[in-house]
C-alpha positions in Angstrom: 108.3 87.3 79.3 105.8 87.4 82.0 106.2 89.2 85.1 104.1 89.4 88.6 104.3 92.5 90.2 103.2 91.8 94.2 103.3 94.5 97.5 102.1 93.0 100.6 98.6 93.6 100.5 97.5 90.8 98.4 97.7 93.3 95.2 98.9 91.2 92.5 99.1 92.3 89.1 101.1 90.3 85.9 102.7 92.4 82.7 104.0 90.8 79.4 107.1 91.9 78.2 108.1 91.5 74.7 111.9 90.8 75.4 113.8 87.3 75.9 116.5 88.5 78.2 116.9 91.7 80.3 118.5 92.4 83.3 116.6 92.9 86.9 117.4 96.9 86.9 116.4 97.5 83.4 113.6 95.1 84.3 112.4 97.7 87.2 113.5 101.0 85.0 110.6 99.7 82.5 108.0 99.1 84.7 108.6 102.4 86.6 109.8 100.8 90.0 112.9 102.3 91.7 115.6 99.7 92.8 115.3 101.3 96.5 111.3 100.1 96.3 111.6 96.8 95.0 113.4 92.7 94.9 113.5 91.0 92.2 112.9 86.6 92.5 114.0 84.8 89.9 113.0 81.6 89.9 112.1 81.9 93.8 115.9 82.6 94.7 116.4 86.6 95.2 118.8 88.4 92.7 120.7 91.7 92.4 119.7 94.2 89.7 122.1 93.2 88.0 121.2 89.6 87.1 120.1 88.8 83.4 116.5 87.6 83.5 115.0 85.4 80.7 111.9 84.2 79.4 112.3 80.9 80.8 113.1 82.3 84.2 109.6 83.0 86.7 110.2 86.2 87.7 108.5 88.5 90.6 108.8 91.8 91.9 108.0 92.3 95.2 107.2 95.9 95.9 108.1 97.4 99.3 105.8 99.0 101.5 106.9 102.0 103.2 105.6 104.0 106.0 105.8 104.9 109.8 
């Protein structure tokens, strides 16, 4: 499973992950991302962390920038 990892300052990054099907918050708990930091695309249409992701799927985490 291929995943890009994205913030909005052009920092793109993809990771492999060995699994066929995992859900979006285990997805984030892997890579270290809290579910208060991130969204999860599937296939361009935004799920909950609770959606099963699959190999098939194009997934992308868009990482939240935070600041004042």
């Amino acid at each position: 499973m291929i995943i890009q990892i994205t913030d909005a300052m052009g920092d793109d990054e993809e990771k492999e992950i060995n699994l066929e099907k995992i859900t979006g918050g285990e997805l984030l708990k892997k890579l270290g991302i809290s579910v208060f930091e991130a969204t999860i695309t599937k296939n361009g249409e935004i799920v909950t962390e609770s959606e099963v992701l699959t190999s098939k799927d194009k997934i992308k985490v868009l990482k939240m920038i935070h600041g004042g």
